[in-house]
N, C-alpha and C positions, 0 to 999 in steps of 0.2 A: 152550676158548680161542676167543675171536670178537674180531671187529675193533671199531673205534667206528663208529659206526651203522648195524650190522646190529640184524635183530630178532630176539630169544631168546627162546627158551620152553622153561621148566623144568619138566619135565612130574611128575606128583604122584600116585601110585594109592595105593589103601589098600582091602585084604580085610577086609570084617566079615561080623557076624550082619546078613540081612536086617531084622531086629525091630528093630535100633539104629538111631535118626541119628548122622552126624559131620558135624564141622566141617572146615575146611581153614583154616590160618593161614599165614604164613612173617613170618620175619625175616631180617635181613641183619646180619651181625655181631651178632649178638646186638639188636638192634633193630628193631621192627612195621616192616613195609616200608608199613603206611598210614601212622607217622610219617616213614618215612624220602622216602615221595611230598612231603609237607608240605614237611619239613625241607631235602631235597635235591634237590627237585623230582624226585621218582621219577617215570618214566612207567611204570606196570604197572598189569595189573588180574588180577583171579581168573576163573577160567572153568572150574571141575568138577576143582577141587585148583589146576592148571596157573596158573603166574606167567610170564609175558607182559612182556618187554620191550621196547618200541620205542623205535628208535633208541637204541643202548647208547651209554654215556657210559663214559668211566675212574673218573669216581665210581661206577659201578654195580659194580664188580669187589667182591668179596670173598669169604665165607662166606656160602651162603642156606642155609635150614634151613626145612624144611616140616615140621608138625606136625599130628598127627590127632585128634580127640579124641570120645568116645562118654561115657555116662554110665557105664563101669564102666571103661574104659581110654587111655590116651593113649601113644601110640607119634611117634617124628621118625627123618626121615634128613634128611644135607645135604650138600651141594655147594658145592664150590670153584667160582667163575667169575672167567676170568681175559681181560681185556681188552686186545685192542692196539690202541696208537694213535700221537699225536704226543710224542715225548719231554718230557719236562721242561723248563723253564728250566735255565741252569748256576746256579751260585750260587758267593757269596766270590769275587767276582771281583776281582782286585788287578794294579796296575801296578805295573811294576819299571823298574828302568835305562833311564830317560828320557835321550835325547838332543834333539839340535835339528832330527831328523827321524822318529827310530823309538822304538816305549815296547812293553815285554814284560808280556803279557798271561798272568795266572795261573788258572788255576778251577775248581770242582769240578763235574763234570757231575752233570745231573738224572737223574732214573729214567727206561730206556728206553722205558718199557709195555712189555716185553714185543717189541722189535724196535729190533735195536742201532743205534746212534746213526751214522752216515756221513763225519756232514760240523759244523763249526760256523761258521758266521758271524761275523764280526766288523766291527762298524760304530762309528762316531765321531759325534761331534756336535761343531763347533768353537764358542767363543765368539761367533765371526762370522758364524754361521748359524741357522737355528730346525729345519735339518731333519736330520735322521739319515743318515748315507750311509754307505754299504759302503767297507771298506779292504782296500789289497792286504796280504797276510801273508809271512810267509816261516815255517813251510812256506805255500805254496799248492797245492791246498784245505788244510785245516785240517782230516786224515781224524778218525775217533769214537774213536780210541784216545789223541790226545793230548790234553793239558790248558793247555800250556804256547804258547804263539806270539807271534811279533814282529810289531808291523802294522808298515809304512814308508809312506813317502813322508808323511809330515807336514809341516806349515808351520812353521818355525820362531819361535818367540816368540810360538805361539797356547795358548790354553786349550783342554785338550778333556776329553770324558766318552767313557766307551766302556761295549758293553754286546757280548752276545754272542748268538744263536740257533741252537738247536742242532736237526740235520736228522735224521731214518731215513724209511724208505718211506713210512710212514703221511701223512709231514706235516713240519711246522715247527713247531718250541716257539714260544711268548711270547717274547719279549725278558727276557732279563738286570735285576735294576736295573739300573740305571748305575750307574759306578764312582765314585770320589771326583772332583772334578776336577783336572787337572795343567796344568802349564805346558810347554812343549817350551823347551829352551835355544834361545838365541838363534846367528844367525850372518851372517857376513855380507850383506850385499843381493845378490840375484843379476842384477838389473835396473837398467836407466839410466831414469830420466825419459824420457815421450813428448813430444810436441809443444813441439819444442823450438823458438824462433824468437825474434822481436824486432823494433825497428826504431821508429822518432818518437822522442816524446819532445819533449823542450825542446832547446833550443841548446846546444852539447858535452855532450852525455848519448849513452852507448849503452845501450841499453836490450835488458834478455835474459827472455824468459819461456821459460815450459817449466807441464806440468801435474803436481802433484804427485804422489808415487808411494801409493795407497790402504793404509792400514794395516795387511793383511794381507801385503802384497809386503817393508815395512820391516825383520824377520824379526831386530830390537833396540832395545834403549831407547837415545837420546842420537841420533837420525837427522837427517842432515842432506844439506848437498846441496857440492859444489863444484864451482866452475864455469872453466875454464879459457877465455880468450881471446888474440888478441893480433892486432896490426896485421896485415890481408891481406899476405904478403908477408915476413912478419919472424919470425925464428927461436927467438925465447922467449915463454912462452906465461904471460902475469900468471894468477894463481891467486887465489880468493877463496872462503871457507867460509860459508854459508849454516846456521846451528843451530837453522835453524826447518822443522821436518817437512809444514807446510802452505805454504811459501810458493810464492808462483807466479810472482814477477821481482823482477829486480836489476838496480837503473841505476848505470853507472858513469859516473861526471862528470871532466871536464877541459876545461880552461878554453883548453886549446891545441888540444883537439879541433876538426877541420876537419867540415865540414856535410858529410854522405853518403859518412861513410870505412868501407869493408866490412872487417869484423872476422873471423877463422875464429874460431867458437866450441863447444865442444862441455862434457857436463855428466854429473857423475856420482854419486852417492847416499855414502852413510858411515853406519855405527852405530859400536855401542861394542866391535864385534869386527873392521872391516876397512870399507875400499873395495873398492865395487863396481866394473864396470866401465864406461870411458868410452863416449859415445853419437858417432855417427858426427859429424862436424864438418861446420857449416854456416855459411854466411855470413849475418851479419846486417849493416845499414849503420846509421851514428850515424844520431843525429838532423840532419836538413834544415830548413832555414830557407824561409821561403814566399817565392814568387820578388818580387825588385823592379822588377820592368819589367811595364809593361802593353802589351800591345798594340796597336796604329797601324792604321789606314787602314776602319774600321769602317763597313762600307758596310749597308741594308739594305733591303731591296723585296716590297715586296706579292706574293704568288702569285696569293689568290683571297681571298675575305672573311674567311678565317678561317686562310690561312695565310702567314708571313714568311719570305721568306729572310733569312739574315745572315752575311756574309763577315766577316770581318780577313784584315791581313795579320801570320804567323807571326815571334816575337820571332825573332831571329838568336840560334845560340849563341853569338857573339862580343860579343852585347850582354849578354851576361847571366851570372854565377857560379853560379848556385841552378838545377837541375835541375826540368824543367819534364817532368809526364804529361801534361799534355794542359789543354785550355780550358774555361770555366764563363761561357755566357751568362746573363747575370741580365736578367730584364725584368719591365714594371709597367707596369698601364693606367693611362691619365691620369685624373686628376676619380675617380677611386674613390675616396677615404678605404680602402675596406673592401677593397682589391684588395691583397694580398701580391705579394712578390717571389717571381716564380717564376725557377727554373734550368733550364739545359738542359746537358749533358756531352758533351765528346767527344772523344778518346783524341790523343796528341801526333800530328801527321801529317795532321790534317784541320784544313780553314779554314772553314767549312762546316758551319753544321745550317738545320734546318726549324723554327718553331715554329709547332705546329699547336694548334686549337681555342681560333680567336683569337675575340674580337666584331668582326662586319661596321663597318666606316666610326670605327674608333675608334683614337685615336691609340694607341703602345705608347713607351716610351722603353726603350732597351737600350745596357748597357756590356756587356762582355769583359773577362776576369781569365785569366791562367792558375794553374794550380794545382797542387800536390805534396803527397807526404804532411803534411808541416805545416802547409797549410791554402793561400789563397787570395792571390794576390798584388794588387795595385793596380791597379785599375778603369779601362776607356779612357775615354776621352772620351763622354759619352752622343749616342748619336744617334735619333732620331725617325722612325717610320714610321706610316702610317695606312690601316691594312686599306683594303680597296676593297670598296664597295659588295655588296651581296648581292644575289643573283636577286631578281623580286618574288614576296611572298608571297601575295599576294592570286589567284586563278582571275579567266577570264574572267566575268561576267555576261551570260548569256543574255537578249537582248533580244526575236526572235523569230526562229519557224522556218516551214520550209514545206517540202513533202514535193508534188513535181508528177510523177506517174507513177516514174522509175526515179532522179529528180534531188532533195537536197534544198537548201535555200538557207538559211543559217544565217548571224544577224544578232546580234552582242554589243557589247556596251561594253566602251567603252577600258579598258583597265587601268592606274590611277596609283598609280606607284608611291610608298612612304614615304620620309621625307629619307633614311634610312638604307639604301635600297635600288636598285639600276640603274636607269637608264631605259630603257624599255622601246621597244624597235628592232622589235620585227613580234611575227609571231604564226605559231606552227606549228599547224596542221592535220592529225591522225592518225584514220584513218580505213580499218576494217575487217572484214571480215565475223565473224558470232557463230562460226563453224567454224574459222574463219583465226585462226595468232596473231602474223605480219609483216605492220603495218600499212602502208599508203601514207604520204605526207608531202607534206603541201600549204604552203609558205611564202607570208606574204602581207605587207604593211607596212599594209592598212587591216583594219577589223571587219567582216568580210563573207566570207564562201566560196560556193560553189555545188559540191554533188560529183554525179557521177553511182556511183549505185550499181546494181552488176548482177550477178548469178548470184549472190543469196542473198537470203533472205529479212527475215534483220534487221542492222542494220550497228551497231557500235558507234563512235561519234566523241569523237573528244578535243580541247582547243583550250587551250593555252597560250600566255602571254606571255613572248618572249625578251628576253633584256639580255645586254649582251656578257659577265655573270657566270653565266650559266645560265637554263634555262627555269624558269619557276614551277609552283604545281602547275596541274592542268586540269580544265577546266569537261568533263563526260562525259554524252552522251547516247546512250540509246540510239532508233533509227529504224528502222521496218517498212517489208518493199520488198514492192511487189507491183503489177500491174497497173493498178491502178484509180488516180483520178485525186483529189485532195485536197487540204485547205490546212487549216492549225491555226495559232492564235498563242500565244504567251507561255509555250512550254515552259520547264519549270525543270531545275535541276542532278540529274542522274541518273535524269532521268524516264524511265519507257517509254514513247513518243509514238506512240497509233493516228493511221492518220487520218481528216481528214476528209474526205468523200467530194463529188463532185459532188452527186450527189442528195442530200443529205441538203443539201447547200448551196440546191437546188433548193426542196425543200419549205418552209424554212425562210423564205428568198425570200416564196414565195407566201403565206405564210400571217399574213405583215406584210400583204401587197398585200390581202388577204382585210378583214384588220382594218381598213385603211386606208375599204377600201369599207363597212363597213359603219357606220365613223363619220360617212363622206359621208349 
């Protein structure tokens, strides 16, 4: 007796005449174990009589028989080998007395190999599923001695297969075929509809939705839904049957129906065995009508080039029947063709937004609506504003420089600015060492600075044009401080400016006056 996959070795001798050869053969059941190698994938080999199993298998179990043979005699013994391992599948497995939640499961168990059976499993597959899953039983476990068990907890009005696997020490069987498939009887719905709610719609309409219940929850054929409501406030509750298992809402219509009257409603499912039960009760309001009155006193003002303020003053509830959330500014640039109506929102209680990410110097026209769930009411009067100019966009131009021991004197052109942008009121002067990162601030109204620079080596300058809309970008140089004494012209934007030196001014000098002389 050995387990499956240990290695066995059936050991073989045989006493002769020295002066003879023999042979060694074996068979297994009556069958060459070199065909049964072929045939059943035998693993063994011969080694001085001895048969050699690795890794044993349950197919290797049977009858072996070794056989000797010489030119004048042939003699055998043999051997039972008996294998343990994972039991068998059950087999004939049959359902009985199906309900609308538990089916009794029948079966003949497999062959133990040789180590008794424990335990069986029992698993399901529903129609609504692709995967196999474990069921609870009654008994639970399912011990090796019985044949018989009820699974529970099923879904009612589903298909299913069942199969079984059966357990001992060694292992687990194969799976079961499956069994025929079966229906589970049907029963009532045990669930209400989720997402219950509602609310627009058209003029006297209430309107009710909810999300339908998934076909597995339905648990009958003939499913449908009913929905009870009735006036906030009033003690009989209208009733209406819905006989479509996918539907998602019901509008009820009345002609006497008042705009945003809150309804208690709650909703409950039905097959062709019972109702289920009610879902907790919610209020939904009819449908509202979009409010009639526009807004009054529509003021609006520039901030900065790109952003408006805009006031109204708030509709009265006195002035008005139709329930107002809140305002919808609508605005639109002039001369565009191509420019859409943009909206801006905001909640009943405010008179007041911003519209930002406007274009500089350019008209906008803007009405006011308020608005409610059924959409947008009647527009004010349009009123007109026109962004204010933008900074200028253009940098200083650098016209010249000069660097005189620890001072430099820095010389630009005006900056004019475009129709669409400020006019330009002075010019800041920022100005500080390559170490430092809080510059100075030099304000000037002409193109001209002089700075002294001192305790550092190279300074970084900046020069911007102002307008009452912001400074523009700036013209940026950088200037080396040092002892000596120098003058350069016509630095550019972002230059690194050495300088130049007296001497070097010197030689230069003479060496005209040199040439001067020798043309004399």
């Amino acid at each position: 007796m050995v387990s499956v996959g240990e290695k066995v070795v059936l050991p073989c001798e045989a006493t002769h005449d020295p002066s003879l050869s023999i042979t060694f053969s074996w068979t297994l059941d009556g069958h060459s174990v070199e065909q049964e190698q072929h045939g059943r994938h035998f693993h063994s080999r011969e080694l001085k009589g001895h048969l050699i199993i690795n890794s044993v298998q349950i197919r290797h179990a049977g009858n072996y028989t070794c056989t000797v043979r010489s030119t004048v005699d042939t003699v055998s013994a043999s051997a039972e080998l008996r294998v343990r391992g994972p039991p068998e599948p059950p087999t004939d497995l049959q359902i009985h007395d199906v309900t609308d939640a538990t089916a009794v499961l029948s079966w003949v168990p497999g062959h133990d190999n040789h180590s008794p059976i424990t335990q069986f499993l029992a698993q399901a597959r529903a129609s609504l599923f692709l995967d196999w899953m474990e069921q609870k039983t009654d008994p639970s476990p399912i011990v090796g001695e019985i044949d018989m068990a009820m699974v529970v907890g099923l879904t009612p009005w589903t298909d299913y297969e069942f199969r079984l696997i059966a357990i001992n020490a060694l292992g687990r069987s194969k799976s079961s075929p499956p069994s025929r498939r079966i229906r589970t009887l049907s029963a009532a719905p045990k669930i209400y509809p989720e997402g219950l709610g509602g609310g627009k719609g058209k003029r006297h309409e209430l309107v009710i939705t909810w999300k339908p219940i998934e076909r597995r929850f339905r648990h009958g054929p003939d499913f449908g839904y009913i929905i009870a409501f009735r006036m906030n406030g009033s003690h009989t509750f209208r009733q209406v049957t819905i006989p479509l298992p996918d539907a998602p809402r019901y509008t009820y219509k009345n002609t006497s129906l008042a705009s945003f009257t809150p309804f208690e409603v709650k909703i409950r499912a039905y097959n062709v065995e019972a109702e289920g039960p009610f879902s907790p009760s919610i209020i939904v309001f009819s449908a509202e009508q979009e409010p009639n009155v526009a807004p009054a006193s529509i003021f609006a003002k520039s901030l900065t080039s790109s952003t408006v303020e805009v006031t109204w003053e708030p509709i009265s509830p006195n002035a008005i029947t139709e329930r107002i959330q809140g305002y919808q500014v609508v605005y639109s640039q002039q001369g565009d063709p191509k420019a859409s109506l943009r909206h801006e929102r905001v909640p009943l209680g405010e008179n007041r937004v911003r519209l930002t990410g406007l274009r500089s110097a350019t008209t906008y026209h803007i009405t006011v609506q308020a608005f409610n769930t059924a959409g947008t009411g009647p527009s004010s009067p349009t009123t007109t504003v026109i962004t204010r100019k933008g900074p200028p966009s253009k940098s200083p131009r650098l016209a010249q420089w000069w660097l005189d021991g620890s001072t430099v004197s820095l010389y630009w052109e005006q900056v004019v600015p475009m129709a669409n942008e400020s006019a330009v009121t002075g010019y800041k002067v920022l100005y500080r060492a390559m170490d430092q990162t809080s510059p100075h601030e030099l304000l000037t109204n002409g193109t001209s600075a002089e700075l002294a620079l001192t305790g550092a080596t190279s300074y970084v300058i900046e020069v911007r044009a102002q307008s009452d809309m912001g400074d523009g970008p700036s013209l940026q140089l950088q200037v080396p401080n040092d002892s000596s004494r120098g003058m350069k012209f016509g630095g550019r934007l972002g230059s690194a400016c050495r300088p130049f030196t007296w001497d070097a001014m010197f030689l230069a000098l003479l060496s005209v006056f040199v040439c001067y002389v020798c043309l004399v």
